[in-house]
C-alpha positions in Angstrom: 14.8 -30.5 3.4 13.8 -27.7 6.2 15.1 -24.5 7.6 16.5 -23.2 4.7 17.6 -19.3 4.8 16.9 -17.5 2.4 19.2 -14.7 0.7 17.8 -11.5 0.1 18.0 -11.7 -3.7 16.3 -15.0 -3.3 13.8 -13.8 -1.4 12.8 -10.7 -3.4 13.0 -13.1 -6.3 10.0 -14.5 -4.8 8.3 -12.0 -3.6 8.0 -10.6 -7.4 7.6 -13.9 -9.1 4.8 -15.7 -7.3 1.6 -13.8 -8.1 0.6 -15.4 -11.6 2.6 -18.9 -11.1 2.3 -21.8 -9.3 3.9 -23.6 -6.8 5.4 -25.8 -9.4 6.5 -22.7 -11.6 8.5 -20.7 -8.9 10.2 -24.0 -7.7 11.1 -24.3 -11.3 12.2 -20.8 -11.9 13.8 -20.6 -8.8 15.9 -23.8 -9.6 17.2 -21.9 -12.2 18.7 -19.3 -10.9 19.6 -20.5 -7.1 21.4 -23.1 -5.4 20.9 -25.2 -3.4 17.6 -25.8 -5.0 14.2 -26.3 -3.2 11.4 -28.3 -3.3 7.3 -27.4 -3.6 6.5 -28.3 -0.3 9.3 -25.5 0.9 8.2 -22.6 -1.2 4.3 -23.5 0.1 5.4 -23.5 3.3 7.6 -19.7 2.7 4.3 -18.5 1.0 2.2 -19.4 3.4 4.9 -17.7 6.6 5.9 -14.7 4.8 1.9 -14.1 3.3 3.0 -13.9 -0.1 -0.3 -14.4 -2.5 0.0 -16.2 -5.9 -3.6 -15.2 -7.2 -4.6 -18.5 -8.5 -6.8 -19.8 -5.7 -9.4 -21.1 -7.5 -8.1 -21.2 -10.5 -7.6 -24.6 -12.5 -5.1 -25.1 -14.8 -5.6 -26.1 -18.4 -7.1 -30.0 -18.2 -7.7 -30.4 -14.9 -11.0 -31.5 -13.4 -12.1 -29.9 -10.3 -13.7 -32.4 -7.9 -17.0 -30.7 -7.6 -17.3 -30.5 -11.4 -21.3 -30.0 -11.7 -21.7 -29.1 -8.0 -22.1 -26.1 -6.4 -21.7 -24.6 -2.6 -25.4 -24.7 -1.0 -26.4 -27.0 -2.9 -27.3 -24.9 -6.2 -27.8 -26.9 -9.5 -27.5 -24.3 -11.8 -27.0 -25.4 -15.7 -25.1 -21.9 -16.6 -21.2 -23.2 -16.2 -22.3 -26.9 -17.9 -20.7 -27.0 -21.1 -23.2 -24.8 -24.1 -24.5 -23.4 -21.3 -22.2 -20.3 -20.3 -23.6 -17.2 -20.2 -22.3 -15.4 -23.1 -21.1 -12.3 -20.5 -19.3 -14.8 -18.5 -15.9 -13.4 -17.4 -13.2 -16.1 -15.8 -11.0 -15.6 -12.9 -8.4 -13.1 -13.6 -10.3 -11.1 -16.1 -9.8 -7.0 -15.5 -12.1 -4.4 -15.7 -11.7 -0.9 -15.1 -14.7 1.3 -13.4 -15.9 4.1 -12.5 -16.2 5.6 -9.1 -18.7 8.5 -9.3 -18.3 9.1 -5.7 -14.6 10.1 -6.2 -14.7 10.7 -10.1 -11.8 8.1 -10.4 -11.7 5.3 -11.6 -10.0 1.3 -10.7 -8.8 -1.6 -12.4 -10.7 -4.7 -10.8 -9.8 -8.2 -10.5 -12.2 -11.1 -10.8 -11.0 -13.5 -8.0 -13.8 -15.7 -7.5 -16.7 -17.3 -8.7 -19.7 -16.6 -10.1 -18.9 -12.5 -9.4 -16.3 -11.9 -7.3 -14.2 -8.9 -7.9 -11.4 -6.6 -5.6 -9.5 -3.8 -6.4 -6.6 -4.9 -7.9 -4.5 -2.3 -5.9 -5.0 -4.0 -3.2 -4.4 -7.5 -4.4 -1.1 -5.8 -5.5 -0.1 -4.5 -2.0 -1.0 -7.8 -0.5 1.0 -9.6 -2.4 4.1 -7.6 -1.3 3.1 -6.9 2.5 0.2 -8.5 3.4 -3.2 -7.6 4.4 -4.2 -3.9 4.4 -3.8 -2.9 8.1 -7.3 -1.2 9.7 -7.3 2.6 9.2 -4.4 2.5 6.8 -5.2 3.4 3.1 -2.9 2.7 -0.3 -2.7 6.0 -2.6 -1.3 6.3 -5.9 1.7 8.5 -5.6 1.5 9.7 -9.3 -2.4 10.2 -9.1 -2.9 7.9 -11.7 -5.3 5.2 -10.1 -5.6 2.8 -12.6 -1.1 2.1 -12.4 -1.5 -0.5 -10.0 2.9 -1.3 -10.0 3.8 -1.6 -6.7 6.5 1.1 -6.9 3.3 3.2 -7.4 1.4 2.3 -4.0 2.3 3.7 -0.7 0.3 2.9 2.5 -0.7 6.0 4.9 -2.8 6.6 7.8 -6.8 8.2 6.9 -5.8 10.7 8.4 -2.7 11.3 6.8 -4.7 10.6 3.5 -7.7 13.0 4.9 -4.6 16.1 5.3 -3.5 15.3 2.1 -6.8 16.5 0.8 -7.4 19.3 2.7 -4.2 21.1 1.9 -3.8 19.8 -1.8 -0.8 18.0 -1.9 -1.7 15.5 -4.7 0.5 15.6 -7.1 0.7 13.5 -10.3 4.9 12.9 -9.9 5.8 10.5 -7.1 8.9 12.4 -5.5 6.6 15.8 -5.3 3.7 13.5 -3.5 5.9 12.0 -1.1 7.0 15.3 0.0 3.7 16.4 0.5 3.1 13.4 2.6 6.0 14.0 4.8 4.4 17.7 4.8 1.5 16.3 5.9 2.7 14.1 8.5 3.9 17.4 10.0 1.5 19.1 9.8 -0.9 16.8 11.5 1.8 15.9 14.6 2.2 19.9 15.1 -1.7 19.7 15.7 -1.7 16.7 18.0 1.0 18.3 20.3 -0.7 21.9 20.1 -4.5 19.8 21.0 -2.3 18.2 24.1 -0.9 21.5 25.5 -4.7 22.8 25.6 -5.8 20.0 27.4 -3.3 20.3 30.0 -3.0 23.6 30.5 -4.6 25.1 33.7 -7.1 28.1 33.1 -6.0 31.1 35.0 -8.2 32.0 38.1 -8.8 35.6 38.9 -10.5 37.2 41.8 
């Protein structure tokens, strides 16, 4: 069955249950609550068109065999995910970790996403899982200050330079209404300064003599 249309409570439905569960899961959940229901190969498909992450690429659920088991991409033979043979630091996928930033003094809750070391800031992986990728020159602040609450109602995606303005006139605050104001303050502030940059360059000097 194709070209289903979705409802809106169906489609936030998914949008908040998919990271964590597979295909097989949200079909099943879903079935629960909606009718008529759908199959796996339609909520891959809406996944896939509407860039909605799960977070378990890569992952294997409990008992399965991966394929490569004892292989490895470029044609490593390491012995350290053989059975006895796990280092004892090991972390799986999905493991998080908070850390330091020294740069900023704040600190981030990190995701392992990937094999052998892989890690992203789980912030992101949050946003993307509601919108999509991260745009270029767009940044995701925490509206309470608090950057390790990664909850989506948390997030809010602004321009560098927005974020830049924000800085330079202190309006970080550590209550989400009071932040959002000072982004909309912000916002003006920096559009006042892009008209009053325009009207210089087109003005005409005055000539005497």
């Amino acid at each position: 069955m194709t070209g289903r249309k979705y409802k809106i409570e169906e489609r936030n439905f998914i949008k908040e249950f998919a990271w964590g569960h597979s295909y097989k899961e949200i079909v099943e959940e879903f079935n629960k609550k909606f009718s008529p229901k759908i199959e796996i190969n339609q909520i891959r498909s809406y996944l896939k068109n509407h860039n909605i992450k799960t977070g378990r690429t890569g992952r294997f659920e409990k008992g399965h065999i991966p394929a490569n088991k004892g292989t490895h991409i470029g044609g490593w033979k390491p012995t350290q995910f053989k059975k006895g043979n796990i280092p004892a630091n090991h972390k799986p996928i999905g493991t998080e970790t908070i850390r330091n930033s020294y740069k900023k003094n704040q600190r981030y809750v990190y995701v392992k996403v990937a094999e052998p070391n892989i890690w992203r800031m789980k912030h992101i992986i949050v946003w993307e899982q509601h919108y999509g990728e991260v745009p270029k020159g767009k940044v995701i602040i925490f509206l309470d200050g608090d950057t390790t609450n990664t909850d989506i109602n948390n997030l809010q995606l602004i321009d560098r330079k927005i974020n830049c303005r924000l800085n330079q006139l202190g309006l970080r605050y550590q209550d989400k209404e009071s932040t959002k104001a000072g982004i909309n303050v912000a916002e003006l502030v920096t559009k006042i300064g892009e008209v009053q940059s325009r009207k210089r360059k087109n003005s005409t000097p005055l000539q005497i003599g």
